[in-house]
C-alpha positions in Angstrom: -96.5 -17.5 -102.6 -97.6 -19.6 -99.2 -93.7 -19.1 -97.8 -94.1 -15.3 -98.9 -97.8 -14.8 -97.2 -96.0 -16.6 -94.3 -93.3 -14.0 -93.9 -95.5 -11.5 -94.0 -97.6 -12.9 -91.4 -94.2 -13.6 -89.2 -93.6 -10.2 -89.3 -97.1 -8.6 -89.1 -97.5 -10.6 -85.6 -93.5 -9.4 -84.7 -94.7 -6.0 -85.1 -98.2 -6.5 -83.3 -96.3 -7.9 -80.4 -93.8 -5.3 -80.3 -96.2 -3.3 -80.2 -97.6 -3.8 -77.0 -96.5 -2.7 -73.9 -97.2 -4.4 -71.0 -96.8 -2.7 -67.2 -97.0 -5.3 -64.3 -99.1 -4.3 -61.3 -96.8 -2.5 -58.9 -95.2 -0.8 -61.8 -95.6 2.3 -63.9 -94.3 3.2 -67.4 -93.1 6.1 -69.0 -92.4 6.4 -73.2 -89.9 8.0 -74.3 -90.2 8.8 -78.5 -87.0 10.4 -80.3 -85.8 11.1 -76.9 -88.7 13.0 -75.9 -90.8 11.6 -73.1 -95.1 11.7 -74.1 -96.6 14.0 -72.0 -100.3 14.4 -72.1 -101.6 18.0 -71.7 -97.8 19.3 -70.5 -97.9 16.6 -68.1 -95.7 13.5 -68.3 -97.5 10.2 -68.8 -97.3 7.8 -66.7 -98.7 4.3 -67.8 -100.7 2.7 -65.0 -100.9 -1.3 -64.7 -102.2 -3.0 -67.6 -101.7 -3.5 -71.5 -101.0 -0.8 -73.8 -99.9 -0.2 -77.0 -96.4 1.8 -78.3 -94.8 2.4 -81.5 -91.9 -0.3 -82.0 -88.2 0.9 -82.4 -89.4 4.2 -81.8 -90.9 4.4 -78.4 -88.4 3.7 -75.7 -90.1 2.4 -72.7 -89.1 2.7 -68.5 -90.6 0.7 -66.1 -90.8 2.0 -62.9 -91.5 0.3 -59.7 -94.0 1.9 -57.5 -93.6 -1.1 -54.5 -92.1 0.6 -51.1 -88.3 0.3 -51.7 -85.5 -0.6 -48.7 -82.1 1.8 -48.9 -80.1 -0.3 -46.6 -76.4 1.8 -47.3 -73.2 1.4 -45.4 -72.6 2.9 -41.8 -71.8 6.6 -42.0 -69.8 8.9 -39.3 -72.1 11.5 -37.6 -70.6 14.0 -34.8 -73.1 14.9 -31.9 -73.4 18.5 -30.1 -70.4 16.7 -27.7 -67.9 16.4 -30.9 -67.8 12.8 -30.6 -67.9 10.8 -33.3 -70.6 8.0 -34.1 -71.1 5.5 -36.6 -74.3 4.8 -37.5 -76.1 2.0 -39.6 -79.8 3.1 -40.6 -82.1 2.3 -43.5 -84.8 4.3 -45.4 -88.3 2.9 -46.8 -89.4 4.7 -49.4 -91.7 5.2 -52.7 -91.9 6.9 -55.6 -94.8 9.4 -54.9 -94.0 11.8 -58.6 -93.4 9.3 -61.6 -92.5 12.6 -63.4 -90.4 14.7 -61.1 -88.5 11.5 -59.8 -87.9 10.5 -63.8 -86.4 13.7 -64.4 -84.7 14.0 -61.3 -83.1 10.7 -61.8 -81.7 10.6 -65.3 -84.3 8.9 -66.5 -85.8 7.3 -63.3 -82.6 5.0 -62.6 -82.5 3.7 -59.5 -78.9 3.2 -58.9 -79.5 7.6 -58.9 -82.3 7.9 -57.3 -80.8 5.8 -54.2 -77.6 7.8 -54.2 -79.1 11.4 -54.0 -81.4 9.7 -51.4 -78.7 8.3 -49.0 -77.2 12.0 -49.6 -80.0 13.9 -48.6 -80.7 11.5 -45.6 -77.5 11.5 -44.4 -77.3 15.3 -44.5 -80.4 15.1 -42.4 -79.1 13.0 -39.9 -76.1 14.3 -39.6 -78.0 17.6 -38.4 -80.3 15.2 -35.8 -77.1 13.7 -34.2 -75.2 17.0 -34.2 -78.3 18.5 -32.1 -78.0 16.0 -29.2 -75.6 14.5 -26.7 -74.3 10.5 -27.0 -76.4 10.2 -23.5 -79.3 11.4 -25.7 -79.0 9.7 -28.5 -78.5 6.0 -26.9 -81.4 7.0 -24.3 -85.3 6.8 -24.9 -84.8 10.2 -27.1 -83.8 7.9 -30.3 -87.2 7.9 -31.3 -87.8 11.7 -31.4 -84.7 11.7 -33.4 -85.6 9.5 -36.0 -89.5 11.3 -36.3 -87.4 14.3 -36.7 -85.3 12.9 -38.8 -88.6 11.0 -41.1 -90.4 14.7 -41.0 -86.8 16.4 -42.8 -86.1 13.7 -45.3 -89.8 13.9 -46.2 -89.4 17.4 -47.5 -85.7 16.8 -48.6 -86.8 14.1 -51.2 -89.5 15.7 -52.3 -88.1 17.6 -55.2 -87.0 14.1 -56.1 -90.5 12.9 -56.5 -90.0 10.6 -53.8 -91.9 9.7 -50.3 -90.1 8.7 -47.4 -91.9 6.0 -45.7 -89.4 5.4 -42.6 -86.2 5.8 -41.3 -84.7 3.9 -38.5 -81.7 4.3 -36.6 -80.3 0.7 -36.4 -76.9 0.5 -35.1 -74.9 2.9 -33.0 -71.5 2.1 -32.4 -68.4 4.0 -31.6 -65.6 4.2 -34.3 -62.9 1.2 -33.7 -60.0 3.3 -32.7 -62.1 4.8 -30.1 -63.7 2.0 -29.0 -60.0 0.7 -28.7 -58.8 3.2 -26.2 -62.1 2.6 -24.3 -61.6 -0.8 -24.4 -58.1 -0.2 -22.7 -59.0 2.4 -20.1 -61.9 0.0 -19.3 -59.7 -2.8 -19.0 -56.9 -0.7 -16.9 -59.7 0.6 -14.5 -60.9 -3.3 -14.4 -57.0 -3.9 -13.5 -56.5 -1.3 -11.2 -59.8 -2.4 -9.3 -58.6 -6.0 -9.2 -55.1 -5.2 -7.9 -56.9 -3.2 -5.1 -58.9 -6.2 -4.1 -55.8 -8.4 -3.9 -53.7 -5.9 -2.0 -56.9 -6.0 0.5 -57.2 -9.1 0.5 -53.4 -10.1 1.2 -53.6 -7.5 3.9 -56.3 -9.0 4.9 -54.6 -12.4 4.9 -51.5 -11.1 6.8 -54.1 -10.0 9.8 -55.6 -13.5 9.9 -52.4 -15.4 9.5 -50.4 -12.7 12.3 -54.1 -13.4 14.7 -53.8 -17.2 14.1 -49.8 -17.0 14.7 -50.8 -14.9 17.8 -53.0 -17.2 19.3 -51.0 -20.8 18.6 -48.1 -18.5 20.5 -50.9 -17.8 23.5 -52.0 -21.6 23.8 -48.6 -23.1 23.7 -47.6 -20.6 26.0 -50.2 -21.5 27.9 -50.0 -25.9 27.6 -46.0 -24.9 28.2 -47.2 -23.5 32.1 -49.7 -25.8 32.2 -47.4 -28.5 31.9 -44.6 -26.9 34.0 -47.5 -26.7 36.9 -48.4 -30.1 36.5 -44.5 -30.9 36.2 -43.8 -29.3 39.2 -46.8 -30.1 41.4 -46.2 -33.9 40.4 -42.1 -33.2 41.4 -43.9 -32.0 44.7 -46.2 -34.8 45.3 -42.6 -37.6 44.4 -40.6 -35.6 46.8 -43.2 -35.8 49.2 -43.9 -39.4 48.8 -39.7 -39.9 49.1 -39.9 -38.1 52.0 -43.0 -39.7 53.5 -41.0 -43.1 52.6 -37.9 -41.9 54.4 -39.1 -40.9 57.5 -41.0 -44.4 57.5 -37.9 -46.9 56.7 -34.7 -44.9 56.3 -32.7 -48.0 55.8 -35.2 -49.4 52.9 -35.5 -46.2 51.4 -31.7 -45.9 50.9 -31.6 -49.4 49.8 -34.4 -49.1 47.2 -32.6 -45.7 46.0 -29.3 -47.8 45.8 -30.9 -50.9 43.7 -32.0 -48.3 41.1 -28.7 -46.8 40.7 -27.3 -50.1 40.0 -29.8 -50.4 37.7 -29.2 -47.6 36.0 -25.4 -47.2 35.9 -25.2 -51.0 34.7 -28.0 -50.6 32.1 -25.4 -51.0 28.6 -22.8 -53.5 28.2 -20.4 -51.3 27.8 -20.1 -49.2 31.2 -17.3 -48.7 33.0 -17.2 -47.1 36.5 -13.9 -45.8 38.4 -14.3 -45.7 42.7 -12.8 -45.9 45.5 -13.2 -49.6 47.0 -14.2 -48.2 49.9 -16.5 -45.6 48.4 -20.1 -45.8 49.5 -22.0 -47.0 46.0 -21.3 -50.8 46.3 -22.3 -50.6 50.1 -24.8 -53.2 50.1 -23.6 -55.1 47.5 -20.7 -56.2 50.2 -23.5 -56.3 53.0 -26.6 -57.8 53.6 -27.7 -55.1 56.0 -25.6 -52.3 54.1 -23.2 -51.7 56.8 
């Protein structure tokens, strides 16, 4: 009897706690019984925050979360006014604002749905924004006009979906890769083009300085060359003079000094050898004291 009143009392409190339903602040709940959500005067109820009570097995409950919610999709491809193609990386904020038009709307308030009609029907409205405007607009101080316009139409786009739209931002902006390619190249081929031009310049440039420098060594050794020829000759002047001076002084010396530095000069290696006549003037005061 005790192990059957236990049983009992096992399965009175399994049913008491089934029976309650408990909906966390920041959510609602809606009930579903025999498939058939519980409306209250033709109007879908919605559970606010607290405890309530259900019927267990029978009522099917959804919890839905009433927090501000972040749609952060992939980056999309939008065409501007220019027919150039963009790909853009935004995100949405957003809340549910109907519990029962976004339940209905959503298969039963599934998120995984509610996000994808969402992205749809903010893409759809961006895709309208960029293809009103230029990239020069777009990328310029105008981004924040288009994403107000673009907030103001997804507003009354997802309201049939029970949904608010809190914000949408524009985040990224980037070209697609295969156009970002060729401009990549063209940049690059302008960049090399530009830097040829300088080197050309500047090897011009070169080619004057070297041909001015070449120029003006040519000028001063030109110029040391006469210099030195001058000098050359006005010191040839001033010997010949001085000879001259000498021999009108002492003839006979001046021959005799003239004659020792021949000798000096023609018997300078050990080697030499000389051909004259013996009676040939070059040996004259060798044989002579006084030359004669």
């Amino acid at each position: 009897m005790g192990r059957f009143a236990l049983i009992i009392l096992v399965v009175v409190l399994g049913v008491g706690f089934s029976s309650l339903m408990v909906v966390n602040e920041g959510e609602r709940a809606i009930v579903s019984r025999f498939g058939k959500v519980l409306k209250d005067d033709e109007v879908t109820k919605v559970f606010a925050p607290g405890l309530h009570f259900k019927i267990p097995v029978v009522d099917k409950v959804r919890y839905l979360d009433a927090r501000i919610q972040t749609l952060d999709g992939a980056a999309d491809r939008f065409v501007t006014s220019e027919k150039k193609d963009l790909m853009v990386d935004s995100y949405v904020k957003w809340r549910i604002h109907d519990f029962e038009k976004y339940y209905l709307s959503t298969n039963g308030g599934i998120k995984a749905n509610a996000e994808s009609l969402l992205q749809a029907k903010i893409n759809n409205d961006l895709r309208t924004e960029f293809g009103r405007r230029t990239i020069k607009e777009i990328v310029s101080g105008k981004r924040d006009e288009l994403q107000t316009d673009a907030l103001q139409n997804a507003s009354e786009s997802a309201e049939n979906l029970g949904i608010e739209v809190v914000d949408v931002r524009v985040k990224q902006i980037n070209l697609p890769s295969n156009v970002s390619n060729s401009i990549y190249q063209r940049m690059r081929a302008e960049r090399q083009a530009v830097a040829k031009e300088h080197r050309a310049q500047g090897k011009e440039q070169a080619e004057i300085i070297r041909a001015t420098i070449d120029a003006n060594v040519t000028v001063k050794i030109a110029e040391a060359e006469r210099k030195a020829l001058t000098t050359r000759g006005e010191g040839d002047a001033l010997a010949a003079k001085i000879y001259a001076d000498a021999y009108n002084k002492e003839p006979e010396f001046y021959s005799f000094l003239r004659s020792l530095e021949a000798y000096k000069e023609s018997f300078a290696g050990k080697n030499d050898v000389m051909v004259l006549e013996p009676e040939g003037d070059f040996f004259k005061y060798m044989k002579s004291a006084n030359g004669k």
